[in-house]
N, C-alpha and C positions, 0 to 999 in steps of 0.2 A: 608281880603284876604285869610287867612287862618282857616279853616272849621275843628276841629279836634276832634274824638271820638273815647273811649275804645268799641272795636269790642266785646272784649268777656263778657265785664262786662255787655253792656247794652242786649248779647246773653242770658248769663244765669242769671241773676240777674231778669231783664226787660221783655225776652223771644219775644226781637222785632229786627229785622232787617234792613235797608235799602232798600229802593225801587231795587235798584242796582245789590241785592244778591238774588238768589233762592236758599237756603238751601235745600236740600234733605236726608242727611244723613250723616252716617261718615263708612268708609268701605267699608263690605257688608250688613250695615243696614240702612233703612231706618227711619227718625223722621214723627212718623204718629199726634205728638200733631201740633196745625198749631202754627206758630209764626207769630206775630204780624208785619207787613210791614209800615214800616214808610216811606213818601211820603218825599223826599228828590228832591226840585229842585234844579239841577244844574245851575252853571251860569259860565260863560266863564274868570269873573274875578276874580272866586275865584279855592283855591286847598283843596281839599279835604282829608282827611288823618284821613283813617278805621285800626286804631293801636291793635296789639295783635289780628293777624285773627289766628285763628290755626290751622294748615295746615291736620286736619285729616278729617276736616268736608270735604264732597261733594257737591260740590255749581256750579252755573251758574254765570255768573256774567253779566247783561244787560248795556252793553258799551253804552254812550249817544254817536250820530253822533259828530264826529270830540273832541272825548273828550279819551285819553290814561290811563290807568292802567298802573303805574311800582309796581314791590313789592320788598319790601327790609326786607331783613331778620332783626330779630330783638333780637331773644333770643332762648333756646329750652324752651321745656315742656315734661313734665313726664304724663305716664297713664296706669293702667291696663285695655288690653282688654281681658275680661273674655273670650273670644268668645265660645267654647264647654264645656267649665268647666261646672260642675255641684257642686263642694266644694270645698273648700278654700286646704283640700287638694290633690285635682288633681290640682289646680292650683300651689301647692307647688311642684308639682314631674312633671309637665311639665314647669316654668318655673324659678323655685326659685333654687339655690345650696342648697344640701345638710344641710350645715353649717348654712343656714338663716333659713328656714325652724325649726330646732334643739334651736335655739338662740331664736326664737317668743314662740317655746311651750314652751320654759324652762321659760322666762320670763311672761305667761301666768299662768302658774302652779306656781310659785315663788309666782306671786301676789296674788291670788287667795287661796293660801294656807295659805297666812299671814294675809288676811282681808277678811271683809265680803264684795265681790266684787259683785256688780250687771251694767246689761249694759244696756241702755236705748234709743230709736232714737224716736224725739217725729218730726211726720211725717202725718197732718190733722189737729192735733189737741194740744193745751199746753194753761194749765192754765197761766191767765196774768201775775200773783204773782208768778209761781216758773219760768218765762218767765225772769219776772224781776231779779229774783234771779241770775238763769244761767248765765243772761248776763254782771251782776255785778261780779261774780265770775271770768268769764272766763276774761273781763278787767281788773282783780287785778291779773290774770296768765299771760297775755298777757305783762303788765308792768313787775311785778316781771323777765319775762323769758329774755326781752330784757336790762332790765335794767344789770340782769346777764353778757349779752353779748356783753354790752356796745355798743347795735347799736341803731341804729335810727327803727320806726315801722310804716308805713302812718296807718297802720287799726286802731290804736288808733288817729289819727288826724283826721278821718274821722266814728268815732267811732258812735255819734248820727246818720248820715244816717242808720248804719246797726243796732244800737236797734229799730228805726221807723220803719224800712221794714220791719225786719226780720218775725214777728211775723205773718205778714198777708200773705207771702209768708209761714208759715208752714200750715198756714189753707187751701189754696189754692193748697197744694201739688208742693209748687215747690221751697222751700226748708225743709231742715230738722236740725235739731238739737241730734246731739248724744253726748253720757253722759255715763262715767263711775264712778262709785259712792262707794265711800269705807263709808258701814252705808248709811247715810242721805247727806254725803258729797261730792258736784262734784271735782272729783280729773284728769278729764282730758276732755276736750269739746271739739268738730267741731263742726261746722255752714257748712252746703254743697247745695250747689244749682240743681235743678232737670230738663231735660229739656229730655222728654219721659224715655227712656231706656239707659239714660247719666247722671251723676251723677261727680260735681266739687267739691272738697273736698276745701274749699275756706278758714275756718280759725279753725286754730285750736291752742289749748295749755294743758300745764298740769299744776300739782303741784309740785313747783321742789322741795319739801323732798322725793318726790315719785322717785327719777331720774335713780335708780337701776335698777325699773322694768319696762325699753324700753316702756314707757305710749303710746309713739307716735308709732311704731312698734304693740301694742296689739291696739292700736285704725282702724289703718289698717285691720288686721286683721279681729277682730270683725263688721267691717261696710264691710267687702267683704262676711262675713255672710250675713248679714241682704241684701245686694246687690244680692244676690244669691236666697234668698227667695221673694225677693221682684221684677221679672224679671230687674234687672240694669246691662246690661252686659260692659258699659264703667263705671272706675272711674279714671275722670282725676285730677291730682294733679298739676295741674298748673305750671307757671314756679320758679323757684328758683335752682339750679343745688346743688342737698344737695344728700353725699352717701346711705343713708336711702331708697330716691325715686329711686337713680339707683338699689339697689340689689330688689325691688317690681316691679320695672314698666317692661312691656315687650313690649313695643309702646314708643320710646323718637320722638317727632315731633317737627316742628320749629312755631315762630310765628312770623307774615308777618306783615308789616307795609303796607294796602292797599293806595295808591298815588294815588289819580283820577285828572287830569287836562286838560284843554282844549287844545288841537296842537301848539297852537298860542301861547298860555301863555308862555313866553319866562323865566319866575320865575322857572315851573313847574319843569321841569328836573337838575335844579341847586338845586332845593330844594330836592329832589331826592337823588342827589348826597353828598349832606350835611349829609341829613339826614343818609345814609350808611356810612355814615364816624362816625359819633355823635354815631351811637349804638356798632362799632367796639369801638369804646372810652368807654362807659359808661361798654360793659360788659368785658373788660380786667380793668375796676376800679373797678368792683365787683369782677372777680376773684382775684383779688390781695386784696380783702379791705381795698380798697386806697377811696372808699366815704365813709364808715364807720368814717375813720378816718377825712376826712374833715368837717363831719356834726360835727361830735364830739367837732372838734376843735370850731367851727360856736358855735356851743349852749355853748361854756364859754365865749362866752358875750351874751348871752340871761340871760342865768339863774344858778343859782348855779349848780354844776355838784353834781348830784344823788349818794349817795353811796350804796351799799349791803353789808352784811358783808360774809368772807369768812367762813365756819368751816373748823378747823385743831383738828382731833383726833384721837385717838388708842382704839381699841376694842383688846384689851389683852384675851385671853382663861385661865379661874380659872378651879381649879378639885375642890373646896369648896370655901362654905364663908368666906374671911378674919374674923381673931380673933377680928378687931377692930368694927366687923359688927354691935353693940352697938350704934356704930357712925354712923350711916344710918336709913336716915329717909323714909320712902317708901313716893313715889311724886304720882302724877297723871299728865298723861301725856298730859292730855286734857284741864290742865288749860295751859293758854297760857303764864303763867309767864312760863313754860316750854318748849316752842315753839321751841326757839335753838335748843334744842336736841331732835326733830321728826327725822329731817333728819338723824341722827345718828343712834338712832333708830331702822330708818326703815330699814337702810345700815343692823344694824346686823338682823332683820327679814329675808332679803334676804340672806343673807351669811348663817345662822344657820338652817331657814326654821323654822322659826318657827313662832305660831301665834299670833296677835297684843292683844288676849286672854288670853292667856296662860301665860303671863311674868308681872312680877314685876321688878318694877324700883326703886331704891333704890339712896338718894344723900346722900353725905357726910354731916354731919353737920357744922365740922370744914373746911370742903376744897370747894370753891365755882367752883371747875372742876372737880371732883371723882365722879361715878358711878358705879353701879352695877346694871348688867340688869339681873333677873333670868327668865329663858325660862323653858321648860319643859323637852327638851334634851340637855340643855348649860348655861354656866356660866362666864359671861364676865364681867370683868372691863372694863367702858368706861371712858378714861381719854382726857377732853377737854384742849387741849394747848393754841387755842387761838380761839376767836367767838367774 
């Protein structure tokens, strides 16, 4: 009885539509790539339900005789529309505050100044082996970040679809993959989906010892570059209602739950009605993180509950070496028996401005929480409380 598909996933993912829908554009522009028209018949006993339409495209919509369209809202969505911009900052002085705009270069220059940062968007073409790499990476950031956050993530339940696709949709040009890479190392990824001169910024994560230097804010940034050079003048960031996408986006639009059913179908408009009730439900249990908390509770009887551990520490300011500096053994920070304290770390790169070259790290021998980080222009004791 019930017929039901993500509108936007099988839009930019698939790049195919519904017999139903004539897509033209979003705006004032037009999409000149054709989408693929999927032959959808209708049947009088069943209800059809085209979820997450988003309400900037421009469409037609071919009504079957005696059959109604309702739409029921369902969530918003965030997106940049470049429209006259020519660089990222004219796009910051027409429609970014001041304060955001100062807060991206600072933490651009921050990063940048502590590591050897390079930015990468692999878009035609990516060898299979660093393919696999990226994507192995970006599932142990995707884990680590939610497991941080104690929530639930479907992109990892649904994780083999998007290594199988991904790869032949980067060949194809209609996805991409972007990469910021501290050395040889990806320290923050997207996966975005391409459909003409539209671009869905669909998954993304970082490295959270990096967490100082707004990874996700310079990943914006840096792909509204490469969106500029490369004619993409939408980038839509999907829905999730996070303050990051409100001070970027200058387009907030809604997405439609399309309801196709026959007149007769006496289900149709009660289901309609449900359904507009069921999404006022679901997005006041998001804004309150009231499902967060029931999944949570749900998976301690599935499975043991996951832990992360916290860091608690102090970056003290020295004007010299301690006397007992004898007692300090210089480490390296690259072996991973020294992992714990990247994120520390890198916290004092960013505070001091200094770079991941330039310093020596020094532990105690008798104390398994004393540090000494020497930099070029500072001198700290890092003293771990608890990890």
């Amino acid at each position: 009885m019930f017929n039901t598909s993500n509108f936007y996933q099988t839009l930019y993912e698939n790049h195919w539509v519904s017999n139903v829908y004539d897509v033209t554009g979003y705006f004032d522009k037009t999409i000149a790539q054709k989408l693929i028209v999927k032959d959808i018949t209708f049947k009088g006993t069943q209800i059809y339900s085209y979820q997450l339409f988003p309400t900037y495209l421009n469409y037609n919509v071919h009504l079957l005789k005696d059959f109604r369209l309702k739409k029921v809202k369902q969530k918003i969505g965030f997106a940049i529309y470049l429209k006259q911009y020519k660089t990222v900052y004219d796009y910051f002085k027409g429609e970014c505050s001041t304060q955001h705009r100062k807060n991206i270069i600072r933490a651009t220059n921050r990063l940048e100044s502590s590591f050897n940062i390079t930015y990468k968007t692999y878009f035609g073409d990516m060898l299979i082996d660093h393919y696999t790499f990226i994507m192995h990476r970006l599932k142990d950031m995707i884990a680590n970040r939610f497991q941080q956050r104690e929530g639930r993530n479907k992109t990892l339940n649904n994780w083999k679809h998007y290594v199988d696709q991904t790869l032949d949709l980067i060949k194809k040009k209609k996805a991409s993959i972007f990469v910021i890479y501290n050395e040889n190392k990806p320290i923050e990824i997207s996966i975005n989906y391409h459909i003409d001169s539209m671009m869905y910024s669909s998954i993304s994560s970082y490295d959270l010892d990096y967490g100082k230097f707004s990874l996700g804010n310079i990943e914006i940034y840096k792909q509204l570059e490469w969106c500029m050079l490369n004619n993409i003048c939408f980038f839509d960031m999907g829905y999730g209602d996070f303050e990051y996408k409100r001070k970027w986006s200058n387009h907030i639009y809604d997405f439609e739950d399309h309801i196709f059913y026959h007149k007769y179908n006496l289900i149709g408009n009660c289901y309609t009605l449900l359904k507009a009730y069921i999404y006022k439900l679901i997005n006041y249990l998001i804004e309150n993180n009231i499902n967060d908390k029931i999944y949570n509770l749900l998976d301690k009887f599935k499975k043991p509950k996951q832990t992360i551990d916290y860091l608690d520490y102090e970056l003290i300011t020295l004007t010299s070496l301690p006397n007992e500096i004898n007692k300090f053994e210089k480490i390296n920070l690259n072996n991973d028996v020294y992992r714990f304290l990247r994120q520390p770390v890198y916290d004092y790169l960013y505070k001091y401005q200094e770079h991941i070259n330039n310093i020596c790290l020094y532990e105690n021998s008798n104390s398994d929480n004393l540090y000494i980080i020497q930099g070029k222009n500072s001198l700290v004791e890092l003293k771990m409380n608890r990890f």
